[in-house]
Structures are given as structure tokens and as C-alpha cells.
N, C-alpha and C positions, 0 to 999 in steps of 0.2 A: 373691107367694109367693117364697120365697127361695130360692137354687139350695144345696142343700151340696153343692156340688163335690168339696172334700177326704172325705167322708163315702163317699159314691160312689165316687170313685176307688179306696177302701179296700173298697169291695165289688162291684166291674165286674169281670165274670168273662169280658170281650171281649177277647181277643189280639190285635185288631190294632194295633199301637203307634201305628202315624203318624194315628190318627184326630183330628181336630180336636174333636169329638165326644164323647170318652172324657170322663167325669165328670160331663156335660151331660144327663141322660137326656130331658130334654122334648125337646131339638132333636136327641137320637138317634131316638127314635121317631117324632119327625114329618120325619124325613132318611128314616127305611124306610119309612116308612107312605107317603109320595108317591110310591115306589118300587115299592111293591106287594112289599116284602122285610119283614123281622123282624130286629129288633136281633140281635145275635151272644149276650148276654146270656138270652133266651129258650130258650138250646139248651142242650143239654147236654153238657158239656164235648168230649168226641168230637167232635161235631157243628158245633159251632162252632169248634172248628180248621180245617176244610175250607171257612173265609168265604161258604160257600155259602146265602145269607141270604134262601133260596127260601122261600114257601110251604109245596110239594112238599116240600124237605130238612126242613124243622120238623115237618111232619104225619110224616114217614116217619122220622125221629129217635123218635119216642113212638111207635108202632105196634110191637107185640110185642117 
């Protein structure tokens, strides 16, 4: 499968710049998912500002 990087990068909704990561989404997800975290992408823009790439922060982002 082929990566669209540039596609991705035009719709990566993650703020953290210095990510090596950013554009890459298979080797983001499997960089949190061995972390026991959630992509920054995932969240909702609030929520992912605060890098907090918790479990806890994601469930508690969507609740009421």
C-alpha cells in the first residue's frame, strides 16, 4: 500500500510540529498504540492541544 504523505499532511489535524510522524499515519498509530496513547488526530481540536494522548483524556474529551 502506498503512503500519501502530502494528502495527509493536508488533513493532520495534530499540532505537534517536531513530529517525525506527521503524515505517516500507519507508523503514528502503531508509535501510540504500543504506548497505550491515541494519535493527537483522534481528539478534538481542544483536546489535542493539551498533547495529552491519554486513554482517560480521549474518553473524557467525548463525554458530555
Amino acid at each position: 500500500m502506498e503512503c500519501l504523505k502530502e494528502r495527509n499532511l493536508n488533513e493532520c489535524t495534530c499540532t505537534y510540529a517536531g513530529c517525525s510522524r506527521k503524515g505517516l499515519c500507519c507508523e503514528c498509530v502503531s508509535y501510540h498504540r504500543a504506548k497505550g496513547a491515541i494519535p493527537g488526530c483522534f481528539f478534538p481540536r481542544d483536546a489535542e492541544k493539551s498533547y495529552d494522548r491519554s486513554i482517560k483524556k480521549f474518553v473524557e474529551s467525548y463525554k458530555g
